[in-house]
Residue frames as a rotation matrix with the C-alpha (Angstrom) as fourth column:
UNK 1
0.359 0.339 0.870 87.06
-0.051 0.938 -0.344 127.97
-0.932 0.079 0.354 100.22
UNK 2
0.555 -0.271 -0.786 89.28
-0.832 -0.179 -0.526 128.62
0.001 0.946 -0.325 97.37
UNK 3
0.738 -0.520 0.429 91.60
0.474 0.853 0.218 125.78
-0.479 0.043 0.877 95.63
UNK 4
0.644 -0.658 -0.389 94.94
-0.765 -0.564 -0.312 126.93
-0.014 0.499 -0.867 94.71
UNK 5
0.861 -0.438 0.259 97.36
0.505 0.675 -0.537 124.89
0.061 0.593 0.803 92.23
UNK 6
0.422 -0.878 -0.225 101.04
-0.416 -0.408 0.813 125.95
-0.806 -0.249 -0.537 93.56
UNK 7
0.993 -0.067 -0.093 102.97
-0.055 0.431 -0.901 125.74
0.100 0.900 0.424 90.19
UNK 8
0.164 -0.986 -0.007 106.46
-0.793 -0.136 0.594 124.24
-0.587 -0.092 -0.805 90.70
UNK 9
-0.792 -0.505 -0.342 108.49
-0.610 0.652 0.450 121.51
-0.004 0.566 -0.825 89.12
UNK 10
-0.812 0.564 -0.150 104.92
0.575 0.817 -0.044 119.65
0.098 -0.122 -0.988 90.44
UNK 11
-0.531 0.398 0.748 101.83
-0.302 -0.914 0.272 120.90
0.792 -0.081 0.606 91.01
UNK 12
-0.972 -0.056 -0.230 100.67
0.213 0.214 -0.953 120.96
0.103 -0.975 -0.196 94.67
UNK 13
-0.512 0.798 0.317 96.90
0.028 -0.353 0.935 121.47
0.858 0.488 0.159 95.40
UNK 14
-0.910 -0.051 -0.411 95.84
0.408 0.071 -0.910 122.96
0.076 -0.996 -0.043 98.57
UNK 15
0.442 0.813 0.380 92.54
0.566 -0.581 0.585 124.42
0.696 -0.043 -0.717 99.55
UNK 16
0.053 -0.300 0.953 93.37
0.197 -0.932 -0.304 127.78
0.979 0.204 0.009 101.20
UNK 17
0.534 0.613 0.582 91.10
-0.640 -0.157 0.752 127.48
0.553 -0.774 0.308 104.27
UNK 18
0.731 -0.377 -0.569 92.81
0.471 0.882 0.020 124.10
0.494 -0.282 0.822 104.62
UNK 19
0.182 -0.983 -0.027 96.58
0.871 0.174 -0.460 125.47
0.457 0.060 0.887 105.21
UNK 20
0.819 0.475 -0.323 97.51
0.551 -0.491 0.675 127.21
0.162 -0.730 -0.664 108.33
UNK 21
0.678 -0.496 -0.543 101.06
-0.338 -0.866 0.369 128.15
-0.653 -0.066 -0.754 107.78
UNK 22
0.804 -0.576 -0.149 104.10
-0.037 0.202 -0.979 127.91
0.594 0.792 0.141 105.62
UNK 23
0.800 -0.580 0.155 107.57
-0.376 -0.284 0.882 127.27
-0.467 -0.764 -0.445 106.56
UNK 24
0.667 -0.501 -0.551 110.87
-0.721 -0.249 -0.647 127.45
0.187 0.829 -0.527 105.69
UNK 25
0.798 -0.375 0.472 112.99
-0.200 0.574 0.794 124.59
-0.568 -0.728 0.383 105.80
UNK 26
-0.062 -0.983 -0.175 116.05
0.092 -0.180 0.979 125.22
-0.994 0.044 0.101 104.11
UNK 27
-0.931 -0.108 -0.349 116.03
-0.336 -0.121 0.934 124.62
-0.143 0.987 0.077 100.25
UNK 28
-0.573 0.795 -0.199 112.06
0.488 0.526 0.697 123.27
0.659 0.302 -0.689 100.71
UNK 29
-0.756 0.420 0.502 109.24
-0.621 -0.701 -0.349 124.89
0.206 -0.576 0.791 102.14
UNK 30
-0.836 0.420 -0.353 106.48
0.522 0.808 -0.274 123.01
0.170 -0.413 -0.895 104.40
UNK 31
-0.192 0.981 -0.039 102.58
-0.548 -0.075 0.833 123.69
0.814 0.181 0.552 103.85
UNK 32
-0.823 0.431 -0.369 100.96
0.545 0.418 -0.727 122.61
-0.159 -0.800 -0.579 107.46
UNK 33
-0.468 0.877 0.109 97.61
-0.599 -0.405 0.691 122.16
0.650 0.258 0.715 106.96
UNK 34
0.026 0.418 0.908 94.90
-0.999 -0.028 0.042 121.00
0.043 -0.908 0.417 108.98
UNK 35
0.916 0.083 -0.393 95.62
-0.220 0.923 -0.317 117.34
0.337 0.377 0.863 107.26
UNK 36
0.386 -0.919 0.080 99.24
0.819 0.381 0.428 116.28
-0.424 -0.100 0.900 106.82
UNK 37
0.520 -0.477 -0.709 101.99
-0.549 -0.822 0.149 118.95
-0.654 0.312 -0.690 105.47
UNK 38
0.735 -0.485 0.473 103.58
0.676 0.472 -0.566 118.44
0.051 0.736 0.675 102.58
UNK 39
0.275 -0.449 -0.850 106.86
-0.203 -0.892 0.405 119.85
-0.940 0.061 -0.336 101.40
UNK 40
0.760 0.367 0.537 107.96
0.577 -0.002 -0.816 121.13
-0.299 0.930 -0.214 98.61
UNK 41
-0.362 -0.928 0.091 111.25
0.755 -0.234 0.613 121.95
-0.547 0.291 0.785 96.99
UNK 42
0.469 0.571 0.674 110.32
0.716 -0.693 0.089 125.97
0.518 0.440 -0.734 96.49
UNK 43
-0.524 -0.491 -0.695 111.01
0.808 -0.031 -0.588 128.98
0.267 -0.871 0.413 98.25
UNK 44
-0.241 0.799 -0.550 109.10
0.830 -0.124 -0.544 131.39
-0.503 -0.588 -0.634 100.44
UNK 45
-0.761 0.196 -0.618 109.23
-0.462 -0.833 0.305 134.36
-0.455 0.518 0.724 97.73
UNK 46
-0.939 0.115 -0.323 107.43
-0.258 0.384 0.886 131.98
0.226 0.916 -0.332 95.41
UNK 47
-0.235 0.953 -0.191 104.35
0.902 0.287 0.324 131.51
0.364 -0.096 -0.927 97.66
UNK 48
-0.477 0.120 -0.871 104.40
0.421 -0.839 -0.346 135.24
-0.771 -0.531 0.350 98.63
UNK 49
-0.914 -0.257 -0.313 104.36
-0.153 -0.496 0.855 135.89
-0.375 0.829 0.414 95.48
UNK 50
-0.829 0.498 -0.254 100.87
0.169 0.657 0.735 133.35
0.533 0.566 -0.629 95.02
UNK 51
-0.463 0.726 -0.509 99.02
0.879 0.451 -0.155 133.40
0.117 -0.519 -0.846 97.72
UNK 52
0.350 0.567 0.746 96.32
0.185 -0.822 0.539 136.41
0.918 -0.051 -0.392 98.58
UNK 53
-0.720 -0.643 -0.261 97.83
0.440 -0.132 -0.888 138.81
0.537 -0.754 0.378 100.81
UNK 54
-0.397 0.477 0.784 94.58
-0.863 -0.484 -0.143 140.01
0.312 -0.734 0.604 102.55
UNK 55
0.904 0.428 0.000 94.42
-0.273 0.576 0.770 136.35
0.329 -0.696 0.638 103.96
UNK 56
0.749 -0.633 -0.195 98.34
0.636 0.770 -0.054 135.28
0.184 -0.083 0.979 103.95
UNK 57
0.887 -0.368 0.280 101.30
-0.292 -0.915 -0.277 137.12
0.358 0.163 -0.919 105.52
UNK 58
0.070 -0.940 -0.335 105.00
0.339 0.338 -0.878 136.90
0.938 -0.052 0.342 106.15
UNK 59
0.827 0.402 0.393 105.14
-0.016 -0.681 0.732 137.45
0.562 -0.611 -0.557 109.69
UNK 60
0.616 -0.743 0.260 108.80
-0.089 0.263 0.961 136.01
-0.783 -0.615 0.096 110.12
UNK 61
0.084 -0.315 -0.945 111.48
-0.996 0.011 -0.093 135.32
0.040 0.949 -0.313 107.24
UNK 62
-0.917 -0.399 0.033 110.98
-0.400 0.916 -0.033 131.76
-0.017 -0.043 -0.999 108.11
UNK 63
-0.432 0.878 0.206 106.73
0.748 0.477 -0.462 131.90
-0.504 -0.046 -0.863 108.09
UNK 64
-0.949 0.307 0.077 104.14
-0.275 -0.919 0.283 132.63
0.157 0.248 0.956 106.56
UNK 65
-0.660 0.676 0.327 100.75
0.112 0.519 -0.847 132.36
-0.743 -0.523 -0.419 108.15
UNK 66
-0.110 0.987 0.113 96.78
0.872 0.042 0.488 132.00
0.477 0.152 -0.866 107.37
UNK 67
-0.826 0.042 0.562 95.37
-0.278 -0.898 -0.341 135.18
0.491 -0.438 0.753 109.04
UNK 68
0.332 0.928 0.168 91.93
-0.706 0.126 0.697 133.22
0.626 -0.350 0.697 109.42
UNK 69
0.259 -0.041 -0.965 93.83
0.010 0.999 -0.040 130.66
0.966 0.000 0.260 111.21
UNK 70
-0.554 -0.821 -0.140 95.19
0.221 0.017 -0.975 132.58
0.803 -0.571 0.172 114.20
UNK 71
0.140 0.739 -0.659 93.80
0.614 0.457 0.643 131.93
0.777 -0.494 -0.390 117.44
UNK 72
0.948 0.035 -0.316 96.08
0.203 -0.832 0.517 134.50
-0.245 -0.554 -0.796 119.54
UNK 73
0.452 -0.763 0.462 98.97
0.623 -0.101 -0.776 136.38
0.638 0.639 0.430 119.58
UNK 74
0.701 0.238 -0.672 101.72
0.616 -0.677 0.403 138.62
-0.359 -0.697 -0.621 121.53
UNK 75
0.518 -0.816 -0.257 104.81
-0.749 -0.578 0.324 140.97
-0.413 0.025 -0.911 121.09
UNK 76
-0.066 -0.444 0.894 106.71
-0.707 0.653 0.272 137.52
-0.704 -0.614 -0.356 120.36
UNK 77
-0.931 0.081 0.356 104.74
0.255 0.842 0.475 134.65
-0.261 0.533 -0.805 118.76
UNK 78
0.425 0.861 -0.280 101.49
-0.846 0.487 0.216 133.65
0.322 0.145 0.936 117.27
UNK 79
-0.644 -0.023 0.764 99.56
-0.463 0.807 -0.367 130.99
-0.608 -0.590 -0.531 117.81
UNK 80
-0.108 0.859 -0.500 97.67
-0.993 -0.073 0.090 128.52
0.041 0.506 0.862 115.77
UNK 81
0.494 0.249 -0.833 95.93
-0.409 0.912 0.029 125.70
0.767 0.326 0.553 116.34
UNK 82
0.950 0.278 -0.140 98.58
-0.014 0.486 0.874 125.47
0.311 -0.829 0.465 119.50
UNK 83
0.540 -0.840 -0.041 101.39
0.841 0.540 0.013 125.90
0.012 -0.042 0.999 118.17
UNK 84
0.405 -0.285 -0.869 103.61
-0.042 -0.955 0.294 129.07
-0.914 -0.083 -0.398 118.89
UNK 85
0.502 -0.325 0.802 104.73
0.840 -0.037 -0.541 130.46
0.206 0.945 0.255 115.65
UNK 86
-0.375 -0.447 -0.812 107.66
0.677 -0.731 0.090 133.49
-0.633 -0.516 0.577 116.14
UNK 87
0.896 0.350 -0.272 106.60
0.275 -0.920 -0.278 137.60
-0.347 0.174 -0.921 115.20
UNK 88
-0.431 -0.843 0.322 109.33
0.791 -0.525 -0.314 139.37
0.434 0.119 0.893 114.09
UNK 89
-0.487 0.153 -0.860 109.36
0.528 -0.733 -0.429 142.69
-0.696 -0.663 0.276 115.69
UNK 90
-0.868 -0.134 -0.479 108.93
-0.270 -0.683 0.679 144.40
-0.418 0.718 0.556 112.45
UNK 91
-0.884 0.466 -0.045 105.90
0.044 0.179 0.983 142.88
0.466 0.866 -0.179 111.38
UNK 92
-0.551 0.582 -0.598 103.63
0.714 -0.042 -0.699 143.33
-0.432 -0.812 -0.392 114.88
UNK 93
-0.603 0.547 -0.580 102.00
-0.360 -0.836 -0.415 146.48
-0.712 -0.042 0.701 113.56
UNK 94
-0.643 0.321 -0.696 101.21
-0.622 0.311 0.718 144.96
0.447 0.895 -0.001 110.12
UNK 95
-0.970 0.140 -0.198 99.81
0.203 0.915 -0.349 141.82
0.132 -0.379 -0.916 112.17
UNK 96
-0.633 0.654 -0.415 97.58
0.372 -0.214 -0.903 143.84
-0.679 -0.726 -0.108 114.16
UNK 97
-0.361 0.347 -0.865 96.30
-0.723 -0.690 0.025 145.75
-0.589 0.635 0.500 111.28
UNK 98
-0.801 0.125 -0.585 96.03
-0.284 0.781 0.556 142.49
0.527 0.612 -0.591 109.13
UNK 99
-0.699 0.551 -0.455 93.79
0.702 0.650 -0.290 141.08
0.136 -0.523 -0.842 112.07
UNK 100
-0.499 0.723 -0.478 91.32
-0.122 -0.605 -0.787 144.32
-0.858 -0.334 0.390 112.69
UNK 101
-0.794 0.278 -0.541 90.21
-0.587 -0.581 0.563 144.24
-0.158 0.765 0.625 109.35
């Protein structure tokens, strides 16, 4: 239940819980929360760099998720909320570990 004040050329104000994944979308990155998604002319180092990694992870070089948000997962994709989100191969172990804790 945290606000957090993304500082870029603007400042963006998301509640944490709220915002289920990130994405990259060339030079701008899209915030999909459980509202509307905003985007935002940023890039995905810059919210790695912000957000708490024992709730947020890169789990693609094109996402980064919520951990409290994911509903399932395989080898492949997540899932949140319905939508499939891709895994990279390289980050499955992290995932799993992220989610046991």
């Amino acid at each position: 239940q945290y606000e957090y004040e993304f500082n870029f050329s603007i400042s963006v104000f998301v509640m944490l819980n709220e915002l289920k994944y990130i994405t990259a979308l060339g030079d701008y990155v899209k915030l999909v929360t459980v509202h509307d998604p905003i985007i935002v002319l940023a890039t995905m180092k810059s919210f790695v760099a912000q957000l708490p990694p024992e709730r947020f992870m890169r789990i693609h070089k094109s996402y980064i998720i919520n951990i409290d948000k994911v509903d399932k997962y395989n080898s492949r994709n997540i899932e949140i909320d319905g939508e499939k989100i891709p895994l990279s191969r390289h980050k499955k172990t992290d995932l799993i570990e992220a989610l046991s804790a």
